[in-house]
Structure formats: C-alpha cells, structure tokens
C-alpha positions as CSV (number, residue, x, y, z in Angstrom):
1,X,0.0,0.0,0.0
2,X,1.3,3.4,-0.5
3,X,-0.8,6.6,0.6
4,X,0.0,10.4,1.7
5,X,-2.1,11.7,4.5
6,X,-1.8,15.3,5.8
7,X,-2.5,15.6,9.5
8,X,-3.4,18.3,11.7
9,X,-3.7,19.3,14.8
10,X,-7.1,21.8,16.3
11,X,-8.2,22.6,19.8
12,X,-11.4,20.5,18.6
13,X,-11.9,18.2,16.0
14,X,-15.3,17.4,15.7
15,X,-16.0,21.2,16.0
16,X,-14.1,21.8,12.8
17,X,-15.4,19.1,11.1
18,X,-18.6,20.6,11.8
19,X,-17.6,23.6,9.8
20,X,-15.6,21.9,7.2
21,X,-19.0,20.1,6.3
22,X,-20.1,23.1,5.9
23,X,-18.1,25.0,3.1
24,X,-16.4,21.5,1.4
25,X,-18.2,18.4,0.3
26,X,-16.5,16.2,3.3
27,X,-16.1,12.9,2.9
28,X,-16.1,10.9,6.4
29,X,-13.6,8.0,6.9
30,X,-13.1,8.0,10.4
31,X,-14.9,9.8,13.5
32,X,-14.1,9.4,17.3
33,X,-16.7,11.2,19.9
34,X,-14.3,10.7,22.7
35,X,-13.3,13.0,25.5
36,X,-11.7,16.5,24.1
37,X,-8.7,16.0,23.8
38,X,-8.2,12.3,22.8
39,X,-10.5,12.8,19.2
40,X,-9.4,12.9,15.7
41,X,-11.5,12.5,12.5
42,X,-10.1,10.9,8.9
43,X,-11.8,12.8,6.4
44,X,-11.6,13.4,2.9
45,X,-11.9,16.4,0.6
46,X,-11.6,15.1,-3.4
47,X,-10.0,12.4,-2.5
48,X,-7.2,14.1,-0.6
49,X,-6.9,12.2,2.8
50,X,-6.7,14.9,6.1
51,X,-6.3,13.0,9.2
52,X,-7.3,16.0,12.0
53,X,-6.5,15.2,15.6
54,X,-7.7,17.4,19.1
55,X,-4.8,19.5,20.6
56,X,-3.6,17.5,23.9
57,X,-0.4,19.0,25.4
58,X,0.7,15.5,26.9
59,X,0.9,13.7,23.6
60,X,2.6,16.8,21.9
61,X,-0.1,17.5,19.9
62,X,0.2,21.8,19.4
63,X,-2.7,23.4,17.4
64,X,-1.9,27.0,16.1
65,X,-2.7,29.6,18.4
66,X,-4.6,32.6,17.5
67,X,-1.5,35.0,17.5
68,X,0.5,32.8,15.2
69,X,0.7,32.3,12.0
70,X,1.2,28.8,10.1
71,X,3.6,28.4,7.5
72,X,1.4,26.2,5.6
73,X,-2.0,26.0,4.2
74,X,-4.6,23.9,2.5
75,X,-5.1,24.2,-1.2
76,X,-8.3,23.2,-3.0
77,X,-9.7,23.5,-5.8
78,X,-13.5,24.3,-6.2
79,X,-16.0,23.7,-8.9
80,X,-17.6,27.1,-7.4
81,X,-15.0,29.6,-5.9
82,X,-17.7,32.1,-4.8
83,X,-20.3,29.9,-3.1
84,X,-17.5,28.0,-1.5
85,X,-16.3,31.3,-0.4
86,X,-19.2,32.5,0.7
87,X,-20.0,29.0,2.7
88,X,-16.6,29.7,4.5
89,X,-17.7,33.5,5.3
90,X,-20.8,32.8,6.5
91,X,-19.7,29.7,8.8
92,X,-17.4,32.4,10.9
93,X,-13.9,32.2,8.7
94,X,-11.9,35.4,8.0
95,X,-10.6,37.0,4.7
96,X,-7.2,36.7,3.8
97,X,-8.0,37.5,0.4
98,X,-11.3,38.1,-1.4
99,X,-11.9,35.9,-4.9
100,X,-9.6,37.3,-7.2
101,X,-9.7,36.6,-11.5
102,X,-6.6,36.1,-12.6
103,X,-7.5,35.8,-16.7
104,X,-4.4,35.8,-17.6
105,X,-3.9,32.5,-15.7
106,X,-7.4,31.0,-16.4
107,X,-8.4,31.2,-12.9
108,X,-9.9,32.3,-9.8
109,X,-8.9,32.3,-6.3
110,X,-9.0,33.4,-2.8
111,X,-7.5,32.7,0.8
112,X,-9.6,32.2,3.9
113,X,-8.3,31.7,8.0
114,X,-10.8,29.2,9.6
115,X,-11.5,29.6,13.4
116,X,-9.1,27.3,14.2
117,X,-6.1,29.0,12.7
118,X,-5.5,27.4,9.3
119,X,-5.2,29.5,6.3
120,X,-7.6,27.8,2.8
121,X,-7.0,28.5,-0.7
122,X,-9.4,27.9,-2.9
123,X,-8.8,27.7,-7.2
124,X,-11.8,27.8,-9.7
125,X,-10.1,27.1,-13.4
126,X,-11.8,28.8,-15.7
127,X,-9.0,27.3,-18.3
128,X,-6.1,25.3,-18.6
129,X,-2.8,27.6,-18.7
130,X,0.4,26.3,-19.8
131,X,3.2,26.0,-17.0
132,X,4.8,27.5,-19.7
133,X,2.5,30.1,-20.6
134,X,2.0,31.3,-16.6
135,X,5.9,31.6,-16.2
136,X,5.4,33.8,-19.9
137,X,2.8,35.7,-18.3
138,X,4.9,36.5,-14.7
139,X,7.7,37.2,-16.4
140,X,6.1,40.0,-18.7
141,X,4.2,40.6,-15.5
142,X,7.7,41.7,-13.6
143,X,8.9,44.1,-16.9
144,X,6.7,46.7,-16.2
C-alpha cells in the first residue's frame, strides 16, 4: 500500500469538522466522539486524505494559536469559488484574500483563515494555462 495523509492538529476536531461540512463536500472516513482532547476524524476532501486530531499538550499535539501564524496552508480546488467562499464566510472564517480573477492565468482564487487558525486557498479554473504560458505571463508581468 502506499498513501499520503496530511495531518493536523485543532483545539477541537469534531468542531471543525462541523464547519468543514459546511463550506467542502466532506467525505467521512473516520470519526471518534471521545473525551476532548483524545479525538481525531479521517476525512476526505476530493479524495485528498486529512487526518485532524484534538490539541492535547501531553501527547505533543500543538494546534496554532490565534497570534500565530502557520507556514502552511490547504489548497483546493472548487468547482464554485464564490459559493464555497461564501460557505466559509458565513460559517465564521476570515478574509485573507477576497476571490480574485486572474484571466491571464485562467483562474480564480482566494485565501480564507478558519477559526481554528489554518489559512484555505481555494482555485476555480476557468481554463487550462500552460506551465509555460504562466511563467510567460509572470515574467512579462515583472517588466513593467
């Protein structure tokens, strides 16, 4: 067998998969309802396996704090940009960046900081661009 799973670490799993059902089409692998503190949910988002686990201090297990910022962050991309947007507005997330058209590049995108202090981008492609053609595009981009 050979798999990649990205795990993470929030104050309260099933809280956040309570709002990541709300603003992704969540798929549920596995769910503990166990004391806070000893949960963790296996989830998947387009087939992209997240394995979220509660903060708990004894078992090294840090979630971001609120002051601090992550130096990574979830990318996914959407068949909908704005209503998933808008799903992660309205269920209590933060702008980092509003949606944003980037013709030149064929798509759309925008950052979001969910409540428990990871940062989600989100693509729509409107086309396919080139790797080719984007580096084209940045380099012409920087001559100005």
């Amino acid at each position: 067998m050979k798999a990649v799973e990205i795990d993470f670490v929030v104050r309260d799993s099933l809280a956040a998969l309570a709002l990541y059902e709300n603003i992704f089409e969540i798929e549920r692998i596995e769910v503990t309802d166990l004391e806070l503190g000893t949960n963790e949910v296996v989830f998947k988002i387009f087939n992209t396996q997240f394995h979220m686990l509660d903060a708990n201090p004894e078992y090294n297990l840090v979630a971001p704090r609120d002051d601090q910022a992550t130096s990574v962050w979830f990318n996914v991309t959407v068949p909908d940009i704005e209503e998933t947007y808008e799903k992660a507005m309205n269920a209590g997330c933060t702008i980092v960046q509003e949606v944003t058209k980037l013709e030149d590049y064929g798509l759309s995108n925008a950052m979001f900081r969910d409540p428990f202090g990871y940062v989600w981008m989100l693509h729509e492609v409107h086309k396919v661009v080139s790797h080719e053609e984007r580096i084209r595009v940045w380099e012409e981009s920087q001559e100005d």
